[in-house]
N, C-alpha and C positions, 0 to 999 in steps of 0.2 A: 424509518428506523425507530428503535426503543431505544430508550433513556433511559442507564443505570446510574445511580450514584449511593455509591459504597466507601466509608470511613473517609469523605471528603474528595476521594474520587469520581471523576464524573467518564462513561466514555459508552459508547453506542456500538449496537449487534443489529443485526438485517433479521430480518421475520421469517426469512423463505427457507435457508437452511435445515436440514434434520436437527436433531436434540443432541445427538454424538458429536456433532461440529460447534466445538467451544471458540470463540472470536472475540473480538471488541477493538473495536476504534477510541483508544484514547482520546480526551481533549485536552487540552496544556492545563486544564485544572486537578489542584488536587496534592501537588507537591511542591519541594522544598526549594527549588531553585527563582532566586533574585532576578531585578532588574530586566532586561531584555526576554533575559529565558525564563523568564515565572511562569507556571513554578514548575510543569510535570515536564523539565526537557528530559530527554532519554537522549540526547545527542553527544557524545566524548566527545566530538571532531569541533567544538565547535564556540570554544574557550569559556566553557562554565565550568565551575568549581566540582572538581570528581568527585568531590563529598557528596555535593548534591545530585545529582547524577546517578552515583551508586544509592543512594538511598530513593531515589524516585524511584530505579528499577526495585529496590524491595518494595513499594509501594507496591505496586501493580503485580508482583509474584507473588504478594501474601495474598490481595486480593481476590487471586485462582488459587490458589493453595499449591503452587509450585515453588519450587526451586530454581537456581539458575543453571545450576547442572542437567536441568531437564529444555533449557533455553538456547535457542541457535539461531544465530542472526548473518546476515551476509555483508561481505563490506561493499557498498553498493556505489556502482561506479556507472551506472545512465547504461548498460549495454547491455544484451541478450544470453549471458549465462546463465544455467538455468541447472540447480543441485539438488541431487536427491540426497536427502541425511534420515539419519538413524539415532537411537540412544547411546552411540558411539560417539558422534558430535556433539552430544549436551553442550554445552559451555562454552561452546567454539565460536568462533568467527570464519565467517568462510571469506577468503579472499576474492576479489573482484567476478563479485555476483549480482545480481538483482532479481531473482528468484528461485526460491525454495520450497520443495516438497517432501511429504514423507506418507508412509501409509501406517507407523509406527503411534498407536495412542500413547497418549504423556510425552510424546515430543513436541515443545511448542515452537513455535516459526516466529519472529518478532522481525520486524521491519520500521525503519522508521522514515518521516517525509515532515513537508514543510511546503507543498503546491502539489508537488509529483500525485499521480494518482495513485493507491491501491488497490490492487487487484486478489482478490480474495477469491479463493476453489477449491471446490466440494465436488467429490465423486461420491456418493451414499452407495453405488452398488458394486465398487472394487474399494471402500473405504479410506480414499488417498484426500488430502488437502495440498493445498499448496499456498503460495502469496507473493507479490510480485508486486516491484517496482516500476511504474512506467510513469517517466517525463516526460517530455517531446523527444526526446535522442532515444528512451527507449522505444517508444511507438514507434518510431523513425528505423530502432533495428530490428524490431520484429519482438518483443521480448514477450508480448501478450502469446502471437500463435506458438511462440516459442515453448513457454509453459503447458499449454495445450497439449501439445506434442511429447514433449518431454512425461508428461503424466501417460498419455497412452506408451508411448515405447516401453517407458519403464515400469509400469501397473498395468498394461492392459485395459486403463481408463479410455470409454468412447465420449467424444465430443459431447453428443445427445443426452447421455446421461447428466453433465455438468451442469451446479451452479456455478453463476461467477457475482457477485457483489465490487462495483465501482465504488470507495469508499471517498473521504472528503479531498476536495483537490481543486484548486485554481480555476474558476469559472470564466466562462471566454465573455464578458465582458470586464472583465482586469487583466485578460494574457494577452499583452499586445505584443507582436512578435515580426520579425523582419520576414522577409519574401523567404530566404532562402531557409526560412525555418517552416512555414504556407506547402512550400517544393518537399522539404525534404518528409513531411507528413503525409501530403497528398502521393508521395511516390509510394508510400507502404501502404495503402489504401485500396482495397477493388476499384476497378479503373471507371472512374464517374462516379466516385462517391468524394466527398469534400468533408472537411472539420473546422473549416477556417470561413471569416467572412470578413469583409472591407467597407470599414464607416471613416467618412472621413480622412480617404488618406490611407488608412493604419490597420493594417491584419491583426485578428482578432483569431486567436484560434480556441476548440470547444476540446478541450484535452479527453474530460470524460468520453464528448461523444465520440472520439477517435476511436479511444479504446472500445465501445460499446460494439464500434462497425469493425473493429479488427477482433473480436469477439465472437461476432456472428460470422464470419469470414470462416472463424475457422471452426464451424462448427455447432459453437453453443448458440441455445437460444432462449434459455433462463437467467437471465439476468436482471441483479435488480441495482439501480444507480441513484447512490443515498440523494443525489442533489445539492450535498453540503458543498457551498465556495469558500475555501478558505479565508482567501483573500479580503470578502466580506466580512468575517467573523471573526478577526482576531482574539476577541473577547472569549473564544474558544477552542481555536485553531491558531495554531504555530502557517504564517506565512513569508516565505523568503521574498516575494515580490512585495508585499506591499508593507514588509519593514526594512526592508531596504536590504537585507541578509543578516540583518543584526537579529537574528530571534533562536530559539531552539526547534527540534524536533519533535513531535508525537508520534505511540507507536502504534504499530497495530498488531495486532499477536491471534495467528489461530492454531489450534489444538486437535486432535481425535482426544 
């Protein structure tokens, strides 16, 4: 991935995309918020001060030269809904979603996370993006092929044509995770393919590479997976697991 860093913000774009696909992976650097959530949370949900908060998100909309009436985010609840919005929705919040599309340029998609992965899409030849939530509950409902699909029904987007970027997320050596979390991945997975392994006792699961194979599953096969563990890199990344839940979120925002 490339490294921007603009007026004290710092946050990272994939190389593979066309030039019409505007993106970035925030890092928790760069803005106003204290203590736990220093400083770029974008998280309301998550008891930091809304002063800071709303002024992080003008951080990051002045830094694209948007507005927030051009900004539509999902209230994201770990499950398989999957919305097309328009310039009708600027400003909105969509209720219990975890993925967004539009084929609309100047509509930007903002999502945010804290281990979950990002899933980022590019159609370059029916002009659609999208972005997507997936933690283990969403791998678990399907929300990756979910997007896929929902992009061709609704744009006439082929698989083939897709990129997808795996953006920063809880690397499996830090996601230790119980059996019945090993079952409930492996069961949305082509059957003989695996995301989990066992050191010691203790399932380890590879969230990226879940989503990678439930990626190609459905189709695509341009994918590029930044490799960033959050977990590892506080120091840049906002991590629920390895701060215990006491931290903020970063976002990730793509554009036409």
């Amino acid at each position: 991935m490339r490294c921007v860093e603009h007026n004290g913000l710092v946050w990272y774009t994939f190389t593979g995309p066309g030039r019409d696909f505007t993106h970035a992976c925030f890092t928790r650097l760069g803005g106003v918020s204290a203590g736990q959530w220093s400083t770029l949370n974008l998280g309301s949900t998550v008891g930091d001060d809304p002063r800071a908060v709303q002024e992080n998100h003008h951080r990051i909309f002045d830094a694209f030269g948007i507005s927030r009436a051009q900004v539509v985010s999902p209230y994201q609840v770990h499950g398989r809904n999957v919305v097309r919005v328009t310039a009708r929705d600027g400003g909105s919040v969509i209720p219990a979603t975890d993925a967004l599309m539009t084929d609309r340029p100047g509509v930007a998609l903002l999502l945010r996370f804290a281990d979950c992965a990002p899933v980022l899409f590019y159609d370059p030849v029916q002009r659609v993006v999208g972005l997507a939530h997936a933690g283990w509950r969403g791998v678990a409902a399907g929300i990756v092929a979910a997007t896929v699909q929902a992009m061709g029904a609704a744009f006439g987007t082929r698989a083939q044509d897709v990129w997808a970027g795996i953006g920063p997320a809880i690397g499996p050596q830090h996601y230790s995770v119980g059996l019945e979390v090993v079952e409930a991945i492996r069961a949305a997975l082509p059957e003989g393919a695996s995301a989990a392994v066992c050191r010691d006792g203790r399932w380890y699961v590879d969230l990226a590479g879940a989503v990678a194979t439930q990626l190609r599953a459905a189709g695509v096969s341009y994918i590029e997976d930044c490799g960033f563990c959050t977990a590892s890199r506080v120091d840049e990344w906002y991590s629920h697991r390895a701060e215990n839940g006491r931290t903020g979120r970063f976002g990730v925002l793509v554009m036409l």
